[in-house]
C-alpha positions in Angstrom: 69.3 -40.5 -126.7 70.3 -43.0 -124.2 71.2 -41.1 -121.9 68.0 -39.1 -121.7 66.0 -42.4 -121.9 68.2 -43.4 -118.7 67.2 -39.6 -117.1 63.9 -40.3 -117.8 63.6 -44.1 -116.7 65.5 -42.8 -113.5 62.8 -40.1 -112.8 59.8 -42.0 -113.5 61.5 -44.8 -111.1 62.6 -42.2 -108.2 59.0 -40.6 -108.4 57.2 -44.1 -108.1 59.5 -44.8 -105.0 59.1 -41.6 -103.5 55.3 -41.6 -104.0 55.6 -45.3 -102.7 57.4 -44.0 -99.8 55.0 -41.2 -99.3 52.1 -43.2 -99.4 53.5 -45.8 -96.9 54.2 -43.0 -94.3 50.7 -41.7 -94.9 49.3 -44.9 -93.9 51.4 -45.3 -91.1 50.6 -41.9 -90.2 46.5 -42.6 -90.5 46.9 -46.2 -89.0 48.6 -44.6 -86.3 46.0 -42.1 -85.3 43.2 -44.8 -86.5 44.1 -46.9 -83.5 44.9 -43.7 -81.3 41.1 -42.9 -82.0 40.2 -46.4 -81.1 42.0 -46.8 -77.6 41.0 -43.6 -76.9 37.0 -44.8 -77.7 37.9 -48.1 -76.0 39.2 -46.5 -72.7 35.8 -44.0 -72.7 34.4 -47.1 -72.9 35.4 -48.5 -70.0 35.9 -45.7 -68.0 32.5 -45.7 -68.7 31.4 -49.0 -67.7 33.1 -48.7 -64.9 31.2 -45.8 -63.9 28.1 -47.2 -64.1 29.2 -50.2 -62.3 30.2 -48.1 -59.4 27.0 -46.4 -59.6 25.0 -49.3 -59.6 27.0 -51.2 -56.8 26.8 -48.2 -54.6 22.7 -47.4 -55.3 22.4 -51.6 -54.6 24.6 -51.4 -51.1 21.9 -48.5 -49.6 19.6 -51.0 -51.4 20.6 -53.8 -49.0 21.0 -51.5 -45.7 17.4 -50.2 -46.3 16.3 -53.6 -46.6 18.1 -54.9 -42.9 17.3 -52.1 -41.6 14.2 -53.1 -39.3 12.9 -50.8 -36.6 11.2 -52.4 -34.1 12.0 -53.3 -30.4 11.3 -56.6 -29.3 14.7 -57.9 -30.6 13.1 -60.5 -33.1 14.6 -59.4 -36.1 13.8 -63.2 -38.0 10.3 -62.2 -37.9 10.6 -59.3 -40.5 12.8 -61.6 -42.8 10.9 -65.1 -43.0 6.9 -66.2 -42.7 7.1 -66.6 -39.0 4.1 -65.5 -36.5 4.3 -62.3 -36.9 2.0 -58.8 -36.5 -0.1 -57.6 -39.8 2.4 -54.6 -39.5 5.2 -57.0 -39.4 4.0 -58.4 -42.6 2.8 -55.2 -44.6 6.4 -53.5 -43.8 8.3 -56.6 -44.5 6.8 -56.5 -48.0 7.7 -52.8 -48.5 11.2 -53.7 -47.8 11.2 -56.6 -50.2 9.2 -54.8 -53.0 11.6 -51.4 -52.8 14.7 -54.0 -52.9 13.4 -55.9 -56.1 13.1 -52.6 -57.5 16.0 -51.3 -57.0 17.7 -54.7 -58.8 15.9 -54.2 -61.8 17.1 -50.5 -61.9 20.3 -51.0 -61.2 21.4 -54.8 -60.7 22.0 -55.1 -64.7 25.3 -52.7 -64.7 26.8 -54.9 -62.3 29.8 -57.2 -63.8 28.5 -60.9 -64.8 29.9 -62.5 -61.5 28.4 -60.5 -59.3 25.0 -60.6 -61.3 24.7 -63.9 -60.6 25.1 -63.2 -57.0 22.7 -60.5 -56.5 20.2 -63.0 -58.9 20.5 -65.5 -56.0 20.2 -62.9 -53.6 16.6 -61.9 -54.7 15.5 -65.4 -55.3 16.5 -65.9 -51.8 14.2 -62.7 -50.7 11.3 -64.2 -52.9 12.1 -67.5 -50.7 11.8 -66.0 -47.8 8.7 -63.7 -48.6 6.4 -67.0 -50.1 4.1 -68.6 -47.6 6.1 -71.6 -46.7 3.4 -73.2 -44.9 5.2 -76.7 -45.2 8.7 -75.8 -43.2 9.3 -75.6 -39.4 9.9 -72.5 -37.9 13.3 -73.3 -36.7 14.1 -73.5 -40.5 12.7 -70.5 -40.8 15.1 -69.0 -38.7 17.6 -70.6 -40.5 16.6 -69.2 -43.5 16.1 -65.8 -41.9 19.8 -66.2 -40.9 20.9 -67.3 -44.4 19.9 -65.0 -45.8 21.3 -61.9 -43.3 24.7 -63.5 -44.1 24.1 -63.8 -47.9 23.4 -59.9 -48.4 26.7 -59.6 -46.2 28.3 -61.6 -48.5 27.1 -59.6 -52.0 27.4 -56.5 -49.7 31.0 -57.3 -49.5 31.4 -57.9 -52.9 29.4 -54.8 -54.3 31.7 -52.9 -52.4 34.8 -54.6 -53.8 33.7 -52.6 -57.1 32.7 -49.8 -55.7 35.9 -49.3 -54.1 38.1 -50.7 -57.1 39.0 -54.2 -54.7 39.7 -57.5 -56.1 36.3 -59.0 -55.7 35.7 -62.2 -53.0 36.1 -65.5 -54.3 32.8 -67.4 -55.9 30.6 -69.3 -53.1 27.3 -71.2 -54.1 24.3 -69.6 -52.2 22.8 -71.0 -49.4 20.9 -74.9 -49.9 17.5 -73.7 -48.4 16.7 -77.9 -48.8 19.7 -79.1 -46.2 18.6 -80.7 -43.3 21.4 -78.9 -41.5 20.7 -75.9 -38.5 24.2 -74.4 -38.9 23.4 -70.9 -40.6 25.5 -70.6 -43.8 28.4 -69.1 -43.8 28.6 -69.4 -40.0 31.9 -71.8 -38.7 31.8 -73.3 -42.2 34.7 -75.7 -41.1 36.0 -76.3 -44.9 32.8 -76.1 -46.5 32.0 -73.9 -49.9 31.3 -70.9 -48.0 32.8 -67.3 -46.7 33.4 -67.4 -43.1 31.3 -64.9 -41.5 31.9 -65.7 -37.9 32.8 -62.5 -36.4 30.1 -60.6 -38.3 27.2 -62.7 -37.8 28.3 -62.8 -33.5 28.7 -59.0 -34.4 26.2 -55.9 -34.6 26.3 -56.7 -38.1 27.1 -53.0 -39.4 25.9 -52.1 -42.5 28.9 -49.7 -43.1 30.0 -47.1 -45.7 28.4 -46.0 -48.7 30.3 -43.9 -50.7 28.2 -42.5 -53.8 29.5 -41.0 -56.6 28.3 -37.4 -56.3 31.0 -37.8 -53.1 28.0 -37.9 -50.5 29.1 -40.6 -47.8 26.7 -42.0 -45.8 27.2 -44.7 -42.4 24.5 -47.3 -42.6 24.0 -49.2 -39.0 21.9 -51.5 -37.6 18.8 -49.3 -37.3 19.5 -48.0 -40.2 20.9 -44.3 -41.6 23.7 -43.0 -39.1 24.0 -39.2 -39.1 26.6 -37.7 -37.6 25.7 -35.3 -34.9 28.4 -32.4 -33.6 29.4 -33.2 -30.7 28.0 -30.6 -28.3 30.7 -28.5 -26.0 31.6 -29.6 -22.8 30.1 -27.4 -20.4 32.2 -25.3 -18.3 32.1 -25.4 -14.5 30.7 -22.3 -13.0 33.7 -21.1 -10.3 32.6 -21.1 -7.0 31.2 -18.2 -4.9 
């Protein structure tokens, strides 16, 4: 009688453990493929995001060259930038540009990553600066401010691109002071000031450069604008002499 008491003990004991056992390895099992799900989801996720940050960065850098991009001929480009004296046509396409920039921020501007949200924030305030009357300040700050704000959209253009292109994205610099008494054009020989040293590109043609979009269409933005590439045409042959 024991001894079946012991059998029976022993069986209800090894079945406990082995349904015990079970059950751990079934939840091992299900954790396992519970958080397999969830990485998987998470990286989606992100790939995701990261998607529609490339997106946005590279629908806001043809933003930004359609908004230098300023076809006229007598050279003055600070006129179609700030409230200097300047032609009704002047004016009227000035505000195009401005308006179809703004626009294109609040389409796009909110996928961008927080840092570079707050740059492209300053950026349009700086465009809304620039677009106001301003009937109190000089036209030499004007100019400035024309300037400033060429070398700002270099600056965000640089760092839109750093996403775009999967780059470590440029250090943090405060936007320009548009209340400093100061001429120098931000950004220009900053000489250990806050700022990105622009030097060569504001002395430069100031290229737009390339936008690469994510349908795999590249385009070459200069600094009249859209630059197609033309084939080059043969070289013609010399007709042999008579």
């Amino acid at each position: 009688m024991t001894e079946m008491l012991a059998a029976l003990l022993g069986a209800i004991v090894g079945g406990a453990l082995s349904a015990w056992v079970g059950s751990r390895q079934t939840a091992k099992v299900l954790k396992h493929e519970t958080d397999l799900a969830a990485g998987e989801r998470r990286e989606a996720q992100r790939a995701d995001q990261e998607r529609r940050r490339t997106l946005a960065a590279d629908q806001l850098i043809a933003a930004l060259a359609d908004f230098v991009t300023v076809n006229r001929d007598d050279g003055d480009r600070s006129a179609a930038f700030v409230r200097i004296a300047a032609t009704a046509d002047v004016h009227r396409e000035r505000n195009g540009r401005a308006s179809a920039l703004l626009q294109a921020a609040s389409t796009h501007a909110h996928a961008l990553p927080e840092e570079l949200r707050e740059r492209w924030d300053a950026l349009t305030w700086m465009v809304r600066f620039n677009q106001s009357k301003q009937e109190e300040r000089t036209e030499d700050l004007r100019r400035r401010d024309a300037s400033d704000l060429l070398n700002y959209i270099e600056y965000v253009r640089r760092s839109l691109c750093a996403v775009s292109e999967g780059d470590p994205v440029p250090p943090h610099f405060p936007a320009p002071d548009v209340r400093r008494e100061e001429r120098r054009v931000w950004g220009y020989k900053p000489e250990g000031k806050d700022e990105p040293d622009l030097s060569e590109w504001q002395l430069s043609a100031r290229l737009v450069g390339k936008v690469t979009f994510t349908t795999g269409e590249v385009r070459w933005y200069g600094p009249n604008g859209l630059v197609v590439d033309l084939p080059q045409e043969p070289a013609e042959t010399e007709t042999p002499a008579d």
